[in-house]
C-alpha positions in Angstrom: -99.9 -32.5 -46.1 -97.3 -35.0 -45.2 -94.5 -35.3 -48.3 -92.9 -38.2 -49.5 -89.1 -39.0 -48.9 -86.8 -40.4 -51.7 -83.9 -42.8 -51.0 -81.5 -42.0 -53.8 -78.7 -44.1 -55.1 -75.9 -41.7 -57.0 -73.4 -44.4 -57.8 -70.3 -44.6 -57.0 -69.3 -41.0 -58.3 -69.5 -38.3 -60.6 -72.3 -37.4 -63.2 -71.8 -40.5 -65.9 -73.4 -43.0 -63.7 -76.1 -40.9 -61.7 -79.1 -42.5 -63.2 -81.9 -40.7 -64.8 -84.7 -41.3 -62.3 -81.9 -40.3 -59.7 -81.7 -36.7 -61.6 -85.6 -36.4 -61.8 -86.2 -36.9 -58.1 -83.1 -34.6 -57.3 -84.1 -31.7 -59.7 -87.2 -32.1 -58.4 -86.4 -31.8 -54.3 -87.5 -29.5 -51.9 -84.6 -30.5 -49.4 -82.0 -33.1 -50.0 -80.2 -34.6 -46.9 -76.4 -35.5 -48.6 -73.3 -36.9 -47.4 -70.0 -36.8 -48.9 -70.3 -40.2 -50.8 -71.8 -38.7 -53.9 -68.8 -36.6 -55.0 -68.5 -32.9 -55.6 -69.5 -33.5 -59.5 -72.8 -34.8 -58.1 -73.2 -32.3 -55.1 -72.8 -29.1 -57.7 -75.5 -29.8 -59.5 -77.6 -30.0 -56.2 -81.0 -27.6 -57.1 -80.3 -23.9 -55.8 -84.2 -23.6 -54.8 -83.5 -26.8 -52.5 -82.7 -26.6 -48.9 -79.4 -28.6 -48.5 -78.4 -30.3 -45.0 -74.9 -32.4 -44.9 -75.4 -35.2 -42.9 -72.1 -36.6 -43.9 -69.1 -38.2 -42.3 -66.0 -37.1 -42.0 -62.2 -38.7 -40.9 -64.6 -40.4 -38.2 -66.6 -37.4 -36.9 -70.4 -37.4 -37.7 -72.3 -34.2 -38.5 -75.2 -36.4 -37.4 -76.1 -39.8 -35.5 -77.8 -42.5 -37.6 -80.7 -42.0 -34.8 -80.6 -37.7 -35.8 -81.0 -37.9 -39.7 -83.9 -40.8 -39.4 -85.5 -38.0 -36.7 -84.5 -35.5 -39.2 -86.1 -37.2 -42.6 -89.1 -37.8 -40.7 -89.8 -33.8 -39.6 -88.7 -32.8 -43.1 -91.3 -34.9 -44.2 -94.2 -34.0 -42.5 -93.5 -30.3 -43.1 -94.7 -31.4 -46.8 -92.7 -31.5 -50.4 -90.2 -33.7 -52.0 -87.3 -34.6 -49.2 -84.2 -36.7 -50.8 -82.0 -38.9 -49.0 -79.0 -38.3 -51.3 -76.7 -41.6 -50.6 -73.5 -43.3 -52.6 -73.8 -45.9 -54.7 -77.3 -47.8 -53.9 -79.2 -46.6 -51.0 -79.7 -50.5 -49.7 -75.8 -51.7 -50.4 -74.7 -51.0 -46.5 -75.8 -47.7 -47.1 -78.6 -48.0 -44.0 -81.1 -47.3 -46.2 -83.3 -50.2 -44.9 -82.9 -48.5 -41.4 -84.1 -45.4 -43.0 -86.9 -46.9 -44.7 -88.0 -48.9 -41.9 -88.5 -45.6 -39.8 -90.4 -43.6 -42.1 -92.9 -46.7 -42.3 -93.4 -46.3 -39.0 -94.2 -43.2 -39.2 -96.8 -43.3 -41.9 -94.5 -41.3 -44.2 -94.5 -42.6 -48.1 -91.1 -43.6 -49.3 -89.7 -44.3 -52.6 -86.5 -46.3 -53.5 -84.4 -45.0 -56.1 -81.6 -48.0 -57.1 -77.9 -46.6 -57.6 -75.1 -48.2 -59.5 -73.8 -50.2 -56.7 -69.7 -49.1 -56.3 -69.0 -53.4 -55.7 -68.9 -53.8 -58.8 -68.3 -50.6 -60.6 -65.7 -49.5 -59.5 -63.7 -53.0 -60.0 -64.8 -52.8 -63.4 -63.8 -49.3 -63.9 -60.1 -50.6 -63.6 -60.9 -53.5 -65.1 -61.4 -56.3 -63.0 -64.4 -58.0 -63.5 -65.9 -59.6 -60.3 -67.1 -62.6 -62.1 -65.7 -64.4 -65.1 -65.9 -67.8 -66.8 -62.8 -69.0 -66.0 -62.0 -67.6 -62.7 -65.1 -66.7 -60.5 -68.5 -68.3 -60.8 -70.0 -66.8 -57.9 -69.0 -62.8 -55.7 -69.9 -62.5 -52.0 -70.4 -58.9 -50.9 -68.9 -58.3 -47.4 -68.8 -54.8 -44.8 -65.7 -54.9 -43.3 -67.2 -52.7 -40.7 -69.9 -53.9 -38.8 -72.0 -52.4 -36.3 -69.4 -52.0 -33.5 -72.5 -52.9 -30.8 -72.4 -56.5 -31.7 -71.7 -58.9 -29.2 -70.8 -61.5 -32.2 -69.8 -61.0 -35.9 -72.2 -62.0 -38.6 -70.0 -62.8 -41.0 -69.1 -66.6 -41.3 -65.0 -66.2 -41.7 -64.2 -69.8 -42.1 -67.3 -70.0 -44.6 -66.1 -66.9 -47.0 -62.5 -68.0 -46.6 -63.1 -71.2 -48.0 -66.0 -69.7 -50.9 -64.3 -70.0 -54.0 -65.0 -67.0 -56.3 -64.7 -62.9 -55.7 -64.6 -61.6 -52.2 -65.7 -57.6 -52.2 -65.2 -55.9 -49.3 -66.9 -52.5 -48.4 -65.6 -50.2 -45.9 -62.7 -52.1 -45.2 -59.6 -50.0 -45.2 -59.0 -49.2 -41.6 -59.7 -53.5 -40.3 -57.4 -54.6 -43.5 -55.1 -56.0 -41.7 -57.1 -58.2 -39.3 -59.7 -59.0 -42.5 -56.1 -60.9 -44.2 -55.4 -62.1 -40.7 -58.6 -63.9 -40.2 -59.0 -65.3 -43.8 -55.7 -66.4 -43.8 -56.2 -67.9 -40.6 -59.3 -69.8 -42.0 -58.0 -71.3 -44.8 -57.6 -69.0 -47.8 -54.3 -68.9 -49.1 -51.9 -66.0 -48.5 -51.0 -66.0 -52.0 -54.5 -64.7 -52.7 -54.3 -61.7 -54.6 -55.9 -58.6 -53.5 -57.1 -55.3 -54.9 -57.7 -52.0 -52.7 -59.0 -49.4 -55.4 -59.6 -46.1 -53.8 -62.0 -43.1 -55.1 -63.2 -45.1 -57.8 -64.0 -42.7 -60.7 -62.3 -39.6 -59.2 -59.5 -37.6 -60.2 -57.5 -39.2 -57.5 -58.5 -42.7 -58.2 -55.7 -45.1 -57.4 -55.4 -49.1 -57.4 -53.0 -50.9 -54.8 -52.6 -54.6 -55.5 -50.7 -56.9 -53.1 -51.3 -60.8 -51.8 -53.4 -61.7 -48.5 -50.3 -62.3 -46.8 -48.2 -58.3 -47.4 -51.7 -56.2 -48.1 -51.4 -55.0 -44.4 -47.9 -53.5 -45.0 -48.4 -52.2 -48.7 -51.3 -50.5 -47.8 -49.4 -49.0 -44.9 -46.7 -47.9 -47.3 -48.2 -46.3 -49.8 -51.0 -44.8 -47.4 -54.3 -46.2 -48.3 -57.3 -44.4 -47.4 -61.1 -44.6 -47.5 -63.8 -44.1 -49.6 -62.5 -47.3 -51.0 -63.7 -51.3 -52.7 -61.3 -54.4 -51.9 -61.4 -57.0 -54.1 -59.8 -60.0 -53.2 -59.6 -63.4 -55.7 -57.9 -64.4 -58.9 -59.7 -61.9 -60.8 -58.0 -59.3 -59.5 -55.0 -60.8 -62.1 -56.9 -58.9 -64.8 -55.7 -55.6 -63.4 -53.5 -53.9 -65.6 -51.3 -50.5 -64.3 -51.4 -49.0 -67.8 -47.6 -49.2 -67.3 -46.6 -52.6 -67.4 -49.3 -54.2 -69.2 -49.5 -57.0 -66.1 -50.9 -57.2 -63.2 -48.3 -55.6 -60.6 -47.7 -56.6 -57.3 -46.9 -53.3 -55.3 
């Protein structure tokens, strides 16, 4: 008999925000396909009886193409049991979890989605900085600052989001900072915009870089910024405190 596959949200990282129907479907797994995203917290408590495959990516070298975990989830599947897609934050949140879904559909496989604790907004408001507030941001626009590199043409509207007022969050961003300033700068937002780059969001060696549209390519440069990690960009980021200072700090 043909099993069912679960798309799985963790959240954006360690146990506190794993949901409980999250823990059910994992505890009750027969394989779990994971990638790095989840944490080690997360991963540890993986089920021994469950046969683990990491389908992650690492410092740009996949363990599998997109194309070879889809194949994968779908021969898992029919084998029979419980298989989990184990994914960061929510599955659908430019996770590829649609892509997923739509394949297993296709192949008459029964598929349940399991909502995470998206990290957009999380992990701003783990370091306090809320991504919509009265008095600064009546509206957030989700971004991926990297798209799929085989299109001919960008969807995202530049001139549009530059000129959007409210909170700009940017997902997989860190290696196209730089030309994501550049080209809302060069639309119209100002370069006095503040921005946010918080990195490993609820790890031990979570860190916040703030800087202005205009320097966020050099300060990030500087003080090495790397991925997993959430940009915020818009006055809200003014909230952010350094726990030192008591003010929102430049870099």
């Amino acid at each position: 008999m043909t099993g069912k596959v679960f798309l799985v949200g963790s959240g954006p990282g360690g146990l506190g925000l794993l949901t409980a129907k999250a823990r059910e479907v994992i505890d009750s797994a027969d394989v779990v396909l994971y990638d790095q995203l989840p944490g080690e917290d997360v991963l540890a408590t993986l089920p021994s009886r469950a046969e683990k495959i990491d389908v992650g990516k690492y410092g740009g070298h996949h363990t599998m193409k997109q194309a070879e975990i889809e194949e994968l989830l779908v021969q898992k599947a029919k084998a029979g049991g419980n298989v989990v897609r184990l994914k960061g934050g929510d599955p659908f949140m430019f996770g590829r979890g649609g892509e997923e879904m739509e394949t297993l559909r296709e192949h008459g496989i029964a598929v349940e989605i399991v909502p995470g604790v998206t990290s957009g907004i999380a992990v701003p408001e783990c370091v306090g900085i809320p991504v919509t507030h009265r008095s600064w941001a009546s509206q957030v626009t989700f971004v991926t600052g990297h798209e799929d590199p085989d299109k001919e043409v960008s969807s995202i509207d530049w001139k549009w989001l530059a000129g959007s007022p409210g909170t700009i969050v940017i997902f997989m961003g860190v290696k196209n900072l730089p030309l994501i300033s550049e080209l809302l700068i060069e639309n119209g937002k100002s370069p006095e915009t503040k921005i946010a780059v918080i990195e490993n969001g609820f790890r031990k060696n979570q860190r916040v870089t703030c800087a202005t549209l205009a320097d966020i390519g050099v300060v990030a440069a500087k003080v090495g910024v790397k991925p997993p990690a959430i940009i915020v960009i818009g006055e809200v980021v003014s909230l952010y405190r350094d726990g030192s200072e008591g003010a929102w700090a430049q870099q």
